[in-house]
C-alpha positions as CSV (number, residue, x, y, z in Angstrom):
1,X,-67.5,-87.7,80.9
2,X,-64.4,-89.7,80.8
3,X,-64.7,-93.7,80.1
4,X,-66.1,-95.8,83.0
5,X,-66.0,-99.2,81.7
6,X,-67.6,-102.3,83.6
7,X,-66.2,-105.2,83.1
8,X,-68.3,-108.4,83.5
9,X,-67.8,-111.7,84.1
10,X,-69.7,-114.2,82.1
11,X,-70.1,-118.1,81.7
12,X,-67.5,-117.8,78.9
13,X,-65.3,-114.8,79.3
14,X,-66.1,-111.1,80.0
15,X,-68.0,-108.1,79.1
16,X,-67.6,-104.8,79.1
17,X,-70.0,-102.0,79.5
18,X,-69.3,-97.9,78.9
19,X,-71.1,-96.3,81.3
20,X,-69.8,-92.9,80.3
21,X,-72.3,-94.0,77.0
22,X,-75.6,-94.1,78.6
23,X,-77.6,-93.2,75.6
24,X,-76.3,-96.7,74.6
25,X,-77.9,-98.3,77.9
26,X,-81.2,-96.4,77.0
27,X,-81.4,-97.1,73.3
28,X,-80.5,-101.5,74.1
29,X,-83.3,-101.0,76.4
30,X,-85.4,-99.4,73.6
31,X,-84.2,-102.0,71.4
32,X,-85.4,-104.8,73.4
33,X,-88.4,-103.2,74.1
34,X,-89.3,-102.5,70.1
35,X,-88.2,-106.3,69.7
36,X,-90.9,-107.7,71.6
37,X,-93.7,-105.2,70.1
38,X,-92.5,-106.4,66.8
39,X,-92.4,-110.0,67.9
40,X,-95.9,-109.7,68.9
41,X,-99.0,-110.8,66.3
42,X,-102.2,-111.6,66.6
43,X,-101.9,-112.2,70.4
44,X,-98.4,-114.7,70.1
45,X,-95.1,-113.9,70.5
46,X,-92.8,-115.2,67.6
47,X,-89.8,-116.4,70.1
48,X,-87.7,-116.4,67.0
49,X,-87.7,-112.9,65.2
50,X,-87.9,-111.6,69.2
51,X,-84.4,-113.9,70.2
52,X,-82.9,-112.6,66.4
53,X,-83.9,-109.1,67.5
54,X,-82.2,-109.1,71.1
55,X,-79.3,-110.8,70.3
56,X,-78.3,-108.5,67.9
57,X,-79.1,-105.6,70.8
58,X,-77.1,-107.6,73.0
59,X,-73.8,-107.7,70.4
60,X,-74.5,-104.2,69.5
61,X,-74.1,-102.9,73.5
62,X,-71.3,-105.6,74.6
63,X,-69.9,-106.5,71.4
64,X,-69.8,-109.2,69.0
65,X,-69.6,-112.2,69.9
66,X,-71.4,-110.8,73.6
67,X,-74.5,-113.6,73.1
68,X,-71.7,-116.5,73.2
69,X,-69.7,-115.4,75.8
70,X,-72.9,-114.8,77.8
71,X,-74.8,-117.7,76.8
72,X,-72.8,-119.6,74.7
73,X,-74.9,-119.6,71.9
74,X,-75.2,-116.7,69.3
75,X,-79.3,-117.2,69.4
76,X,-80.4,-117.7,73.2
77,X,-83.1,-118.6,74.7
78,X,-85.9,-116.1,75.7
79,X,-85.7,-117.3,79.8
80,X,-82.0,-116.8,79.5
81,X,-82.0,-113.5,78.6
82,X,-83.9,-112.4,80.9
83,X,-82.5,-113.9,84.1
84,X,-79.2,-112.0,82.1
85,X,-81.3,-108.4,82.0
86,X,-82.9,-109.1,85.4
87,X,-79.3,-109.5,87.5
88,X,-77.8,-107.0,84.9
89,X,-80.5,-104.4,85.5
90,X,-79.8,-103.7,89.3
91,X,-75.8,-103.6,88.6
92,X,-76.1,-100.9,85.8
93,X,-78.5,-99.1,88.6
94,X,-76.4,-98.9,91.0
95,X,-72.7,-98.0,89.0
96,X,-75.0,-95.5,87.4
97,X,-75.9,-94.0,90.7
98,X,-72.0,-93.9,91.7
99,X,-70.9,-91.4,88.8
């Protein structure tokens, strides 16, 4: 599959996302996911090691220095990133769809 690269805009720049990569879509997604199971003890969350974890998911799909661009902060908030994934989530749908 040749490149298909999205490019986003963001509060503080752009991203860019290889859709021609989608085992890199499903293995963020894993990522996050295996972040918040880790995060998880004895019934709490630790918001920390879980931000730590999906930050560095985020830098590894977009890029370093993705979180700042995005959020403008290298270590964001829990609520942020989640608005982010929820608008995100439909988009990468939909340009998947198109291929």
């Amino acid at each position: 599959m040749e490149k298909a690269i999205k490019t986003i805009q963001v509060n503080n720049g752009y991203i860019q996302l290889d859709l021609s990569k989608p085992e890199r879509i499903k293995a963020f997604s894993r990522r996050i996911q295996v972040a918040g199971k880790r995060a998880e003890k004895d019934g709490k969350t630790d918001t920390l090691l879980f931000r730590k974890k999906a930050a560095d998911a985020i830098e590894m799909l977009f890029g370093q220095g993705a979180c700042r661009r995005i959020f403008g902060t290298d270590l964001p908030e829990m609520e942020w990133m989640a608005e982010f994934l929820k608008k995100l989530t439909p988009l990468v749908r939909k340009w998947m769809e198109g291929m």
